[in-house]
N, C-alpha and C positions, 0 to 999 in steps of 0.2 A: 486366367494365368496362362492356360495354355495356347489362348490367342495372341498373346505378348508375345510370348517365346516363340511362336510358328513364325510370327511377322519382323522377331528380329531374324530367324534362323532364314528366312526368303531375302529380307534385305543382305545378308552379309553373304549371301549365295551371287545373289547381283551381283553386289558389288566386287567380290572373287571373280565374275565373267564379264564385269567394264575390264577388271584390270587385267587381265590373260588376255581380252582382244588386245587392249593396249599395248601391251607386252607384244602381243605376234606382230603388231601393223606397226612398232620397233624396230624389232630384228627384221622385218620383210624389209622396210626402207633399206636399213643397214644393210641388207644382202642385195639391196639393188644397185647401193651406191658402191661395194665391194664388186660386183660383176661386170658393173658397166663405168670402168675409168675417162670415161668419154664426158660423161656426166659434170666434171668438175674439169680434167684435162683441157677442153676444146677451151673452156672460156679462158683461162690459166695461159695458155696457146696465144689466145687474142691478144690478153694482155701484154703480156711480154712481149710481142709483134708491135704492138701499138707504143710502147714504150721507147722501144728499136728506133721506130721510125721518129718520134715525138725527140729523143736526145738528137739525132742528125738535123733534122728541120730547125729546133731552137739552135743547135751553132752556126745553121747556115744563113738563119735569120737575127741573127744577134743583132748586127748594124739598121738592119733597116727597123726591129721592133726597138730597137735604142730612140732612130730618128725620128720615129711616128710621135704624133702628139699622144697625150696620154690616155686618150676616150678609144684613139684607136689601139694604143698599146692593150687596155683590157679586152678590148671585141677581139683582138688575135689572137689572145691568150684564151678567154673563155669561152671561141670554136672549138679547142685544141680539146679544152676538157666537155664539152658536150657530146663530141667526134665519138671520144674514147669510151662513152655511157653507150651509146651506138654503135658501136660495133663492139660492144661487150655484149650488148643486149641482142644482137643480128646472128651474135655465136651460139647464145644461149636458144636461141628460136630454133634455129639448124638442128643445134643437137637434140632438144626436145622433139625433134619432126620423126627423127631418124633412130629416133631413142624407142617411141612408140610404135612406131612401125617395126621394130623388131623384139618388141619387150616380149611379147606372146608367140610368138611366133620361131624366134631361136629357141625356145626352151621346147617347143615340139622338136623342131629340125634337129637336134644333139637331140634329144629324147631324155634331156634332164626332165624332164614333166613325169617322166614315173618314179623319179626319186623326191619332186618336191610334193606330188600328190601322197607321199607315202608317211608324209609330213603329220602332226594334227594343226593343222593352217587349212582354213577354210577357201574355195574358191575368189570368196567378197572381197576377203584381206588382201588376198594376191592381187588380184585385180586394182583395189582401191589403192596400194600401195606402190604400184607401178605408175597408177593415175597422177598419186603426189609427187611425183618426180618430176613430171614438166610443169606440172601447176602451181607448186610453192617451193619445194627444193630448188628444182632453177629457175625460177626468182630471187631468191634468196639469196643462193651462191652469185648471181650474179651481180648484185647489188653488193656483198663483201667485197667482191673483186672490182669492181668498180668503183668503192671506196677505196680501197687501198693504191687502187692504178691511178685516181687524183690525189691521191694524199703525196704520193711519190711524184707524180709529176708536179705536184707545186715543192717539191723538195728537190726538184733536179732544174727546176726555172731558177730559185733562189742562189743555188750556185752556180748557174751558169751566165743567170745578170748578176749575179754581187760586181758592184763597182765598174758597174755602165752605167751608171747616174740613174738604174730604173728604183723608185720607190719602193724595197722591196715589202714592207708592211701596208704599204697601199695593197699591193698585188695579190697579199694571202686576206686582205679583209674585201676587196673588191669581189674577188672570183668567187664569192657565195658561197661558200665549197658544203655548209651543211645544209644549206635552203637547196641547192642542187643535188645534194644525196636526198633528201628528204623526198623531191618530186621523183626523180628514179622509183625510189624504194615504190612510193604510189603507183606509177606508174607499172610498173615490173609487175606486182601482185595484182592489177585490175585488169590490164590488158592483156599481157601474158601470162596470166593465171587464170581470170573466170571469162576475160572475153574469148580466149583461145580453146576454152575447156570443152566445146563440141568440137572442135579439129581434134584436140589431143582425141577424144572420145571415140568419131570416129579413126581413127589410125589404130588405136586399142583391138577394135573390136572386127577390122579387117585384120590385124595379126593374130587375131584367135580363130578366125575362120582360114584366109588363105592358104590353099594348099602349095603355094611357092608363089615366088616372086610379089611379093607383098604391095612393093611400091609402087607396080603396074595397078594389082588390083584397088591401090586405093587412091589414085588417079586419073584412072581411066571412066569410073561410072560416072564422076562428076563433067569430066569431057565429052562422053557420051549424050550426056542431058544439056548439055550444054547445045550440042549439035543437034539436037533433033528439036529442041526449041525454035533456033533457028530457022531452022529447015519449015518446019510442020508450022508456026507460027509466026512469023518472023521477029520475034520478038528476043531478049538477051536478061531477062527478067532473073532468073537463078546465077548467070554469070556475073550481074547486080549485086545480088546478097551476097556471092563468095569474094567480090571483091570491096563489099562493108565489111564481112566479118575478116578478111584477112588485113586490110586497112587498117583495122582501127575503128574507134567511136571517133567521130570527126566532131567539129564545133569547139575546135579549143576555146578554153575561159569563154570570158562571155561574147554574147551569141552574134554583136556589133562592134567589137573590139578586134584587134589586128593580134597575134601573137607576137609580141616582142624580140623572141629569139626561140632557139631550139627547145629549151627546155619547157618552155610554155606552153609548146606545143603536144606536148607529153599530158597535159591533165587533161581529163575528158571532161567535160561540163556535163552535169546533173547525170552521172554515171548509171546509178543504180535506179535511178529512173528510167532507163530506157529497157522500153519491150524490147529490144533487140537479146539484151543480156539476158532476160529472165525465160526467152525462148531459147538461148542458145542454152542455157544451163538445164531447160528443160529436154532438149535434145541428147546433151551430154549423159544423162540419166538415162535417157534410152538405150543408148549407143552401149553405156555402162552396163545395164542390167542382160543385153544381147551378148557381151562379151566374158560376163562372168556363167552366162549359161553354156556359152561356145566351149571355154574352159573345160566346164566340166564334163562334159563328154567328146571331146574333141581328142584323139589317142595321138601319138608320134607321127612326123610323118613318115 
């Protein structure tokens, strides 16, 4: 009897401390998307830039996509929204770069780090919780804004061909519009979330350590290595891998097939298969468990 009760009174002790992590790695997100308006602003920025530009371009091309036949009418129209997943997603990369490089790093320089240390929020949560900002939150937001910025641009094509003899129910079933969110959405959390996840990782963990100027120190030892490869070997081997891992997994769809068009070129073929991802994630973990120790003994600067 009294091994029942010990074993329920351990289980609901757990599970009391899953849900209070859960609870802090919450409010820590929320307190990073309340500090840093940059987060959701920058991509928000794009859109409505890309918007700008998308109503001018369709009135000034009105006659010539009226006179195009019609295979070409869809290929000009769905540039227009491929364009706009690309440089929503070009905004989202920017900010997450610049996001991590100062996530750990401002809260020493103001010397908020002895008010959040005085927190009960663990080193892990802070850390892991700033991690999920470039790796699923922006993805995510950017993938809603990116829905919404083609949902509206196929709502600002409709009135502005209505009654230029363009098909407008061809237009909203041609432009794929949820087969093209859908590869986004893929795309956004494979690439820019785990294959990105040792850049984000190191950027983390150089703003727990630098003592100023952050964005020198975490591109410069990579140029450094870079040049002495060179130099000492004549060889470009490291400048290789950082231009795979900032690339992309290459080999869209399959492995003797041409990409069709933009969006195609967004799926990575046999993703999770490749050693590439399961070292860089093993990296990111490094980088990770460096910067939550940096953390915690790293004082103001």
């Amino acid at each position: 009897m009294n091994t029942q009760s010990n074993a329920m009174t351990e289980s609901s002790i757990q599970s009391q401390g899953i849900a209070q992590a859960a609870r802090a790695m919450y409010w820590s997100i929320r307190r990073e998307l309340w500090e840093n308006r940059s987060i959701y602003i920058g991509p928000l920025v794009a859109a409505v830039l890309f918007l700008f530009g998308f109503v001018i371009n369709m009135v000034s091309m009105r006659r010539s996509i009226v006179a195009s036949p019609r295979a070409q009418q869809h290929d000009l129209l769905a540039t227009r929204y491929e364009l706009s997943g690309a440089l929503i997603m070009g905004t989202a990369l920017i900010v997450g770069v610049f996001y991590s490089l100062d996530a750990l790093y401002g809260e020493r320089r103001d010397r908020s780090i002895l008010f959040w240390k005085s927190l009960p929020v663990s080193d892990l949560t802070t850390v892991l919780s700033k991690l999920t900002i470039p790796i699923v939150i922006l993805p995510l937001l950017s993938f809603a804004i990116s829905l919404a910025t083609q949902f509206i641009m196929l709502v600002l094509s409709t009135v502005i061909l209505q009654g230029s003899g363009v098909n407008i129910a061809a237009l909203w079933r041609e432009v794929s519009f949820f087969h093209v969110s859908g590869v986004l959405l893929y795309h956004l959390l494979t690439v820019h979330g785990l294959w990105y996840a040792p850049l984000y990782g190191w950027l983390l963990m150089v703003s727990a350590w630098a003592p100023r100027a952050p964005f020198i120190w975490a591109f410069l030892p990579p140029f450094v290595i870079c040049g002495v490869e060179r130099v000492a070997f004549n060889t470009s081997n490291f400048l290789m891998l950082l231009q795979e891992r900032l690339a992309g997994p290459g080999d869209a769809m399959a492995p003797h097939s041409a990409p069709k068009d933009f969006m195609a070129t967004l799926i990575p073929d046999h993703f999770f298969s490749r050693p590439g991802l399961w070292i860089g994630l093993a990296l990111s973990a490094v980088f990770l468990f460096v910067a939550v120790r940096l953390r915690r003994y790293r004082g103001p600067i």
